[in-house]
N, C-alpha and C positions, 0 to 999 in steps of 0.2 A: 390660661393655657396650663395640663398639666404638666408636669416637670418631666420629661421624655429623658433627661440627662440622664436620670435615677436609673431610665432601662436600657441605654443607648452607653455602653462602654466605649465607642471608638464615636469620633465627629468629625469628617472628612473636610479641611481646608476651602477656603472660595479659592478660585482661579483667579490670579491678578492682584491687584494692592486694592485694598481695600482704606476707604479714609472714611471716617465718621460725620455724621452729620454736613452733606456737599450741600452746595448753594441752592441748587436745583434739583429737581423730580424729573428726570425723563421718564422714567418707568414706576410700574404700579405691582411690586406683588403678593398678593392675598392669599391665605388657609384658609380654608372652608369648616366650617364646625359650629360646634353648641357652647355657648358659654356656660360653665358652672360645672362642681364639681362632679354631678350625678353624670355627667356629660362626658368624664376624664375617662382615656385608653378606650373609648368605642371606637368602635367601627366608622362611625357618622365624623370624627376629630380625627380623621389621619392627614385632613390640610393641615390641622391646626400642630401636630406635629411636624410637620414640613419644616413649619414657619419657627418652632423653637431650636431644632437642628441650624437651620437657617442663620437665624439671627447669633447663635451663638460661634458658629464657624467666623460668621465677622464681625463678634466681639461689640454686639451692642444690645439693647433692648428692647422688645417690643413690648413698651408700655402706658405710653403716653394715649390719652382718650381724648380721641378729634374723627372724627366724620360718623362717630358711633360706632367708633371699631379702638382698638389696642393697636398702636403705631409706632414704629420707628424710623429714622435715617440712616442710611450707610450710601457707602459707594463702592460697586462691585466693574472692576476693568474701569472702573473711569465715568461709569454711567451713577447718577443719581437715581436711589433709590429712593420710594418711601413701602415699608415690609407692613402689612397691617392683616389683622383678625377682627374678621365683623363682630359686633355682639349683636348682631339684631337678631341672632337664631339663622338657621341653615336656610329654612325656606325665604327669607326676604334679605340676602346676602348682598343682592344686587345696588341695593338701597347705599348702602356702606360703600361699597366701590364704585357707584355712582356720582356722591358726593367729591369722593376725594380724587375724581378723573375729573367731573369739572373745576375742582379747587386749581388743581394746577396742570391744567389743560394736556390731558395724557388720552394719546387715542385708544379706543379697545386695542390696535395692536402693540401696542405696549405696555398689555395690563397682561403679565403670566399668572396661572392660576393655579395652585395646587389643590387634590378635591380625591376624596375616595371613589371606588368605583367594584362597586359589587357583582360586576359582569366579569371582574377578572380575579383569576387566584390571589390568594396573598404571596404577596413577594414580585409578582408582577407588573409592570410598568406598562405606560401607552403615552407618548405627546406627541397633539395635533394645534399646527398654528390655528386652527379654526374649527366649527364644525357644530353639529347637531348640541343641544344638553344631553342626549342618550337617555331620557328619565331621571335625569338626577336633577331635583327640584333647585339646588344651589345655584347650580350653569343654568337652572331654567329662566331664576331671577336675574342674572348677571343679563343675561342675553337680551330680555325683555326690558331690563332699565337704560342698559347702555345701544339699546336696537341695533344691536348687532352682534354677530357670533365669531367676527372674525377677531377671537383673543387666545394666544397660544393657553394649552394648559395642559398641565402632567398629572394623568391619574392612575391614581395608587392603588393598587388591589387588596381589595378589603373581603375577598373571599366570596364564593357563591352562595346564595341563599339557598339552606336545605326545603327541601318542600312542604315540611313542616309546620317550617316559620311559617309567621306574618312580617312581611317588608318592615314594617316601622318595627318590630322586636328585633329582628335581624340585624337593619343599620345602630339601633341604639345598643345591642348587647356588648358587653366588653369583650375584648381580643384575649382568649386563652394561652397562658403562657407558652403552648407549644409554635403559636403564631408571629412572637413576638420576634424570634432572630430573623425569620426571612424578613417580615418587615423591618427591621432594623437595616437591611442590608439595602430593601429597594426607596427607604426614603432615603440615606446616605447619597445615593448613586442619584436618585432625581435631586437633590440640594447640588452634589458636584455637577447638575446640568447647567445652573442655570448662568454662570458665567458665559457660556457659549451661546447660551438663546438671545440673550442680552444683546451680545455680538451678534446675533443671524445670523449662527452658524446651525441652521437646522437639519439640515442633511445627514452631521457628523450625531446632533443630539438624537433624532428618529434611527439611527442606528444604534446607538448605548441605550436607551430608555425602551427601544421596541421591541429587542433581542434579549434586552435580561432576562434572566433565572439566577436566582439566588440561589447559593451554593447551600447543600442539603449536608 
């Protein structure tokens, strides 16, 4: 993952106590992205920034390699965690969070997922406890290893494709500095979600995450 701290001046707290390394896995949540550096600040790596905001608001690492992803422990309100980044590549994602939901027997709904989503402006938010991939080949893997779609996930807007582009230049191009504070502001805000999804309190989270606009 690349080092998101370097552009990310503020990192919004977890909700609740947090304790490292808990006995058990209730929950499962994964970044979406391309492993390596050609790969850092695109478009296609805004799970995989999620997931360093993430892991660093609760003070641990995601680094350990087990299920063919970069892994860590915490505990966020009391629920075990394990935070993981596939490396299999974007399109066979599912592979990786497949292995590590039947390691430690995690149903799809409690696998949260962070994923870019280039049907929405930069800076804005969308979580759905379940639903369609919408075209994004990631959620298309996830859904087809684990046969089923019913797994919450927050996608991040990584801007509309001009009609110029080509899809695959688009997702892979890097995010220009002028895009970088709204997204700074709308992974913050989906990281401060996820204590409440955790809890099922989705009512309150499709409220904060479906209403944002980042301040201009």
């Amino acid at each position: 993952m690349g080092n998101i701290f370097e552009l990310f001046d503020r990192i919004s707290g977890g909700r609740g106590a947090v304790v490292p390394e808990p006995a058990g896995v209730e929950w499962i949540i994964a970044g979406l992205g391309n492993i390596g550096r050609e790969y850092e600040m695109t478009r296609h790596n805004i799970g995989f920034m999620c997931m360093d905001v993430l892991a660093g608001s609760l003070g641990v690492r995601v680094d350990r390699l087990r299920f063919r992803a970069t892994t860590g422990r915490a505990a966020v309100n009391g629920h075990g965690v394990l935070l993981m980044c596939p490396r299999t590549y974007m399109n066979s994602s599912g592979e990786a969070i497949r292995d590590a939901a039947e390691f430690y027997k995690v149903p799809p709904e409690k696998i949260l997922v962070f994923v870019d989503d280039i049907n929405l402006d930069i800076g804005r938010l969308r979580f759905r406890a379940g639903g369609s991939d919408g075209g994004h080949n990631g959620l298309k893997s996830i859904i087809y290893q684990l046969s089923s779609d019913s797994f919450p996930r927050i996608r991040i807007g990584a801007g509309k494709k001009p009609p110029e582009f080509e899809m695959i230049d688009w997702v892979l191009s890097r995010l220009p500095e002028g895009d970088l504070d709204p997204l700074k502001q709308a992974v913050v805000t989906a990281v401060d979600s996820v204590g409440d999804i955790l809890d099922g309190k989705y009512d309150s989270v499709m409220q904060t995450c479906n209403g944002f606009r980042p301040e201009t």
